[in-house]
C-alpha positions as CSV (number, residue, x, y, z in Angstrom):
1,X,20.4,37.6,-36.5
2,X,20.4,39.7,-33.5
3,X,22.5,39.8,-30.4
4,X,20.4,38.5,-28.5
5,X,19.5,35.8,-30.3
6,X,22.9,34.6,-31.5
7,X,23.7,34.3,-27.6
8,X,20.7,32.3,-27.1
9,X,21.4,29.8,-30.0
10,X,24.4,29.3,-28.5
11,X,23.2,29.1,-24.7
12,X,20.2,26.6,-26.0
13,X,22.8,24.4,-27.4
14,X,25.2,24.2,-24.7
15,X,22.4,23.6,-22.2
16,X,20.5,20.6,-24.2
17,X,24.1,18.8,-24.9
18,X,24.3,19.5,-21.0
19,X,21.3,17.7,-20.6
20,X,22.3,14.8,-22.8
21,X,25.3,14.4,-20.7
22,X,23.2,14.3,-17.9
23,X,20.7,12.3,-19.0
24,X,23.3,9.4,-20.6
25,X,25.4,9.2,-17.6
26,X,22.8,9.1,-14.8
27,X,20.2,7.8,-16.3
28,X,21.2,4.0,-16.3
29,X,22.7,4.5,-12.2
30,X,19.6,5.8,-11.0
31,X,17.1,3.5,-12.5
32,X,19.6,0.6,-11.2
33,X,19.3,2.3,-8.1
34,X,15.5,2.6,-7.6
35,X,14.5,-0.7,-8.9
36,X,17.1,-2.3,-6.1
37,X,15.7,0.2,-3.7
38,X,12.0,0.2,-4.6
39,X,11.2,-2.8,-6.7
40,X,8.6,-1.3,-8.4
41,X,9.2,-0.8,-12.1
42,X,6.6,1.9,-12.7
43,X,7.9,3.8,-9.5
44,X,11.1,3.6,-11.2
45,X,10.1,4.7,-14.6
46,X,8.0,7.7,-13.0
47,X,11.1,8.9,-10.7
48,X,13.4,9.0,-13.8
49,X,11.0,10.1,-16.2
50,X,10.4,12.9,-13.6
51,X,14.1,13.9,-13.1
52,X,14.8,13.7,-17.2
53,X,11.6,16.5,-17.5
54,X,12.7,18.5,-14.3
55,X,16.1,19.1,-15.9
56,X,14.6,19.9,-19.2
57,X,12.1,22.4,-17.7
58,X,15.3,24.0,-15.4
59,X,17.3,24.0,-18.6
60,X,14.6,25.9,-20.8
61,X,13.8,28.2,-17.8
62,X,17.3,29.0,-17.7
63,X,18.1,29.3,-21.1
64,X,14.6,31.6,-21.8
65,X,14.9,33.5,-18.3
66,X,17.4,36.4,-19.0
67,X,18.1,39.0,-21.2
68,X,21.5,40.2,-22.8
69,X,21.8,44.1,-23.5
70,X,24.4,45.1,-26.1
71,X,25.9,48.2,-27.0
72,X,25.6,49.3,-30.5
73,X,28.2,47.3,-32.2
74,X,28.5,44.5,-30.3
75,X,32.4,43.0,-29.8
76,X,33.4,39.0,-29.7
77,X,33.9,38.9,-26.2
78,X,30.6,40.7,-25.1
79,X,28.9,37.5,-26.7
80,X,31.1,35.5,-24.9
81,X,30.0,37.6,-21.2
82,X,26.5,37.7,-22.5
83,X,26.3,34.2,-23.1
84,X,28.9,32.9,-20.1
85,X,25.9,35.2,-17.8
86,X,23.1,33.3,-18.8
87,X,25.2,29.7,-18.6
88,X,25.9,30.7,-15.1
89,X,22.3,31.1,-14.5
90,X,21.5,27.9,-16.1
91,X,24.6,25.6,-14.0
92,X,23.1,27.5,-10.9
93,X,19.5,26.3,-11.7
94,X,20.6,22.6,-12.8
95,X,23.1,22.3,-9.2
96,X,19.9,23.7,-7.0
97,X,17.4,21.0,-8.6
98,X,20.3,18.0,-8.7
99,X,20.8,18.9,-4.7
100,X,16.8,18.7,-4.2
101,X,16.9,16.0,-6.2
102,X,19.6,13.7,-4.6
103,X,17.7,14.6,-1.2
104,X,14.5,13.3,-2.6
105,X,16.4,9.9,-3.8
106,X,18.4,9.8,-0.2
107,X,15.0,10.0,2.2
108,X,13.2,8.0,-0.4
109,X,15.9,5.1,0.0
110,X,16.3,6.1,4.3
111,X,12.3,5.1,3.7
112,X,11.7,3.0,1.5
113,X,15.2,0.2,1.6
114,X,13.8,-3.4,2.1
115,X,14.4,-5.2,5.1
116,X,16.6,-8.5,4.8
């Protein structure tokens, strides 16, 4: 296997068990959150069904978006750089979408909170 592609096993696999994390810990908390806040149970299921697929496209995009050059024996520790590189692109994608996303949730709630 190349390189190139060794470091992007490795990045792939990192970022999907990142997205599993995500996924398993906020997954329950925001659905809890939107049905208090909007009531509506397909809302609900379209909000977190959108945030599960925006993270998995950010994740991919990341993952697929850069390229690695090696010299011509590559060392340990250049896969390490190559691969910490494109990790830091992917964390830096996945923070920028999670702030948007939080926004979205906090003006959707500002808007949409029922009245007692």
């Amino acid at each position: 296997m190349s390189p190139n592609g060794v470091v992007l096993v490795v990045v792939f696999l990192v970022s999907i068990l990142v997205l599993f994390l995500l996924d398993h810990f906020l997954r329950p908390v925001l659905r809890g959150l939107l049905d208090e806040t909007l009531g509506l149970p397909p809302a609900t299921a379209f909000y977190v069904r959108a945030f599960v697929i925006v993270l998995a496209l950010v994740i991919i995009s990341g993952t697929l978006g850069t390229h690695s050059d090696f010299k011509n024996s590559p060392h340990f520790m250049e896969y390490v750089w190559a691969a910490a590189g494109r990790l830091q692109d992917v964390f830096q994608n996945l923070f920028i979408v999670l702030l948007v996303y939080v926004g979205l949730i906090t003006v959707l709630m500002a808007a949409l909170r029922r009245k007692p």
